[in-house]
C-alpha positions in Angstrom: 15.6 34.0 11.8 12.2 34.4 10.1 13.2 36.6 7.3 16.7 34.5 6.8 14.0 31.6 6.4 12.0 33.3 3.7 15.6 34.0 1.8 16.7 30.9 1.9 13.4 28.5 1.8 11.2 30.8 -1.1 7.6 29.3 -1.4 7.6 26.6 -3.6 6.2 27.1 -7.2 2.7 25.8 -7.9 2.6 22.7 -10.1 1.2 23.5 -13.7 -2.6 23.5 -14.1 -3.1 24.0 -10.6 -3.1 20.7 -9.0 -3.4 19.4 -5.8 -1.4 16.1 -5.0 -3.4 14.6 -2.3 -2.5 11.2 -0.2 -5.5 9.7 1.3 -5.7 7.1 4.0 -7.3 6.1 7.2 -7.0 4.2 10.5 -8.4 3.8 13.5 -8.7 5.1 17.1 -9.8 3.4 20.5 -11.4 5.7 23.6 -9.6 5.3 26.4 -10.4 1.8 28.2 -12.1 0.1 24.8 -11.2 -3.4 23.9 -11.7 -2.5 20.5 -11.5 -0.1 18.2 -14.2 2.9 18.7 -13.4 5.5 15.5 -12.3 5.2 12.0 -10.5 8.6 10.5 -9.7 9.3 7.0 -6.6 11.7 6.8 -5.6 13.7 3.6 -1.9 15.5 3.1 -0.5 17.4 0.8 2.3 15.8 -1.0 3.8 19.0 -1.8 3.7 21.0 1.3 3.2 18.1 3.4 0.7 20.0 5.5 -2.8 18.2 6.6 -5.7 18.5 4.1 -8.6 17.6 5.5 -9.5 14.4 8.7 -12.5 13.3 8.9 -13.6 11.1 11.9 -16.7 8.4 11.7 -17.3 5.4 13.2 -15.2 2.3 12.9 -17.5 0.7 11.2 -17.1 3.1 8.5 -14.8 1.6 5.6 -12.1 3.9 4.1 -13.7 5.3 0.5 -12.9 8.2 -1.6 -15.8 9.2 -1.0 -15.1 10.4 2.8 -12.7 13.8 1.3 -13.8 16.4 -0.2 -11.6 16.8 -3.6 -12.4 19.8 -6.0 -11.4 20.1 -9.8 -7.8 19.1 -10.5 -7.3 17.3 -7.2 -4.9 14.1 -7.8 -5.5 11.3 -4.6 -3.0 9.2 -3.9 -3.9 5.8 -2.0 -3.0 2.2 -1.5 -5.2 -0.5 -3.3 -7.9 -0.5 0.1 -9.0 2.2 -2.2 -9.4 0.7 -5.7 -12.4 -0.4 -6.7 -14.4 0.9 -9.4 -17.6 2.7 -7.8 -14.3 4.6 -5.8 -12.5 5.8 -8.8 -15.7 6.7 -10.9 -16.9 8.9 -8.3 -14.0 10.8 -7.8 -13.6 11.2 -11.4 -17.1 12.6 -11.2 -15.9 15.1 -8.9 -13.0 16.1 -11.0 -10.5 14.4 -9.1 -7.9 11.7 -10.5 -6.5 8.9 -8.6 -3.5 7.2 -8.8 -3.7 4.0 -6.9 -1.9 0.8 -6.0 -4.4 -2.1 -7.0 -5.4 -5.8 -6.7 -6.8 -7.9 -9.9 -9.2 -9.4 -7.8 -10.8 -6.0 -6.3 -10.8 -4.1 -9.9 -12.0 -5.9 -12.7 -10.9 -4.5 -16.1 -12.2 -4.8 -19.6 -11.3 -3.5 -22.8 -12.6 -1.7 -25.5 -14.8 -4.4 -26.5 -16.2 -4.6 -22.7 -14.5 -7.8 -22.8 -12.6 -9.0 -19.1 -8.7 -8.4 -19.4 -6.6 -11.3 -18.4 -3.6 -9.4 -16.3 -2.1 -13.2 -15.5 -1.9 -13.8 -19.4 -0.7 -10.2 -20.0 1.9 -9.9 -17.6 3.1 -13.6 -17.2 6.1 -12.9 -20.5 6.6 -9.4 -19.3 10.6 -9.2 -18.4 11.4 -8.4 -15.0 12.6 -4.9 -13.9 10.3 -3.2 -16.7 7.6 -1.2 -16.9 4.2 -2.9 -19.0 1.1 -0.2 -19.7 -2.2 -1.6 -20.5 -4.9 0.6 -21.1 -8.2 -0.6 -20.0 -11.3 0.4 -18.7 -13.4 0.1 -15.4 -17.2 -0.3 -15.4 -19.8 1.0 -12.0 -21.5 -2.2 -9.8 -24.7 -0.1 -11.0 -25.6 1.6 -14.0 -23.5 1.5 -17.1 -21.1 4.3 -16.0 -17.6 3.5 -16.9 -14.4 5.2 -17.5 -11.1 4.2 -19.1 -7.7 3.9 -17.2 -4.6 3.0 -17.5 -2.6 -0.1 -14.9 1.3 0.4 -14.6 3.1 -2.8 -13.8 6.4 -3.0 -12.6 7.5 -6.4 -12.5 9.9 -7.4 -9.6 13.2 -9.4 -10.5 13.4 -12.2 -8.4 14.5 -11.7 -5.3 12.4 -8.8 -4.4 9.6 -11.6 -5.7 10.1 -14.1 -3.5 10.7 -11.5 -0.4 7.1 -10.3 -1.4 5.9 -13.8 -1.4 7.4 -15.0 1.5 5.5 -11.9 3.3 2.3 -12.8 1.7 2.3 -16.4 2.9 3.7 -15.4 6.4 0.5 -12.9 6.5 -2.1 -15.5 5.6 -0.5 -18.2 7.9 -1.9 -15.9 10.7 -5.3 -15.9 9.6 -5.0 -20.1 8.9 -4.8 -20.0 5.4 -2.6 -20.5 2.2 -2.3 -18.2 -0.2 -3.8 -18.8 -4.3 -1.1 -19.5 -6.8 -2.4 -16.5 -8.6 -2.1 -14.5 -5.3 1.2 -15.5 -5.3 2.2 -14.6 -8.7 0.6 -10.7 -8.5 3.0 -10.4 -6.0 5.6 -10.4 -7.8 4.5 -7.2 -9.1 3.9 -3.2 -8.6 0.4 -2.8 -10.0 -0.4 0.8 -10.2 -4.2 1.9 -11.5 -4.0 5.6 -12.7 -7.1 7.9 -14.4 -4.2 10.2 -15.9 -3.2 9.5 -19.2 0.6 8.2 -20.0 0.8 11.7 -22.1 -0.2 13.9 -19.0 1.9 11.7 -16.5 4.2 9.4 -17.8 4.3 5.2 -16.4 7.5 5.9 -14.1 6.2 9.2 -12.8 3.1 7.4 -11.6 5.4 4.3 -9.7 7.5 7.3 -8.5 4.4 8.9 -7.3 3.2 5.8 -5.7 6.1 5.2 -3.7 6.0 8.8 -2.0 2.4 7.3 -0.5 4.1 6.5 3.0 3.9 10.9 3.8 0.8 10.0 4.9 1.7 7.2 7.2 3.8 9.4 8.7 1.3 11.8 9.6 -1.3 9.4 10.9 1.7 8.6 13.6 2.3 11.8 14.5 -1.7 12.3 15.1 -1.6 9.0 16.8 1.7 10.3 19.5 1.9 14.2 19.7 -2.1 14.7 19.5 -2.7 11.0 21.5 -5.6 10.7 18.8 
């Protein structure tokens, strides 16, 4: 069986230029007994061979960050927009890592070449729905004057999948007692990708492809969670 398995299923080819496409997330654990959460840990996969990476366990009170794996040169992580915010991105960048990450306006501030702030309502309000927009921008540190450009891939909803989005939005902040901004309301009628790759090295539908192959990861947090009781 083993060596029909090596006939049929050959290794898979490494990617050109040797990267690693990496989907990071966390989540959290309770001991047994606890009314609340007791751990936090921070799982990477493979999105090629689908095989764990790298977990690392902290405290809950640990927040999910980039900064918790331990990328190399090359490394691309994939993550949802928990992830996105500048002092994240920069450091991997540092590290040699990309990111390509789902994002909120109000979490990642951009600015152009002029260090002025980019308006994304203005810029995406007349973009046509079903279409991919590109807007090159860049993203500056809290601290220092470290910045680096990027590049935000938006994928604008047609209306029905808008208003489902919407309708889940305001359903999630009734729970917590609140109503949701009109300009909330109108980012969700969009995919907003953030990406440190150039459109050149991977193009705007690659990266929304990418994006949506993010939920590996879930998958293996579950199976931590039931087969390993973590």
């Amino acid at each position: 069986i083993e060596s029909l398995h090596r006939e049929v299923m050959p290794p898979a080819p490494k990617l050109s230029g040797g990267r690693r496409w990496l989907v990071c997330d966390g989540s959290t654990a309770q001991a047994p007994g606890a009314k609340r959460d007791d751990y936090r840990y921070h799982v990477c996969v493979d999105l090629v061979t689908t095989t764990l990476v790298e977990v690392k366990v902290t405290d809950y009170k640990t927040g999910e960050s980039l900064a918790q794996f331990s990328f190399v040169e090359g490394d691309v992580a994939l993550t949802d927009r928990g992830f996105a915010y500048a002092d994240q991105i920069i450091g991997a960048r540092q590290r040699g890592a990309d990111v390509v990450s789902r994002m909120s306006p109000h979490n990642l501030p951009l600015y152009d070449s002029e260090g002025e702030r980019i308006d994304l309502y203005k810029q995406l309000r007349l973009h046509p729905e079903e279409t991919i927009q590109t807007i090159e921008a860049r993203i500056k540190a809290t601290e220092g004057d470290e910045e680096i450009k990027v590049w935000v891939h938006s994928y604008r909803l047609n209306d029905r999948e808008a208003e489902k989005s919407r309708r889940r939005l305001r359903k999630e902040s009734k729970k917590h007692g609140r109503e949701p901004k009109a300009e909330t309301l109108f980012f969700a009628g969009y995919v907003l990708v953030v990406t440190t790759l150039a459109p050149e090295i991977l193009p705007a539908k690659v990266v929304l492809e990418l994006y949506r192959v993010r939920w590996q990861v879930e998958i293996a947090i579950k199976r931590l969670k039931s087969l390993l009781d973590l």
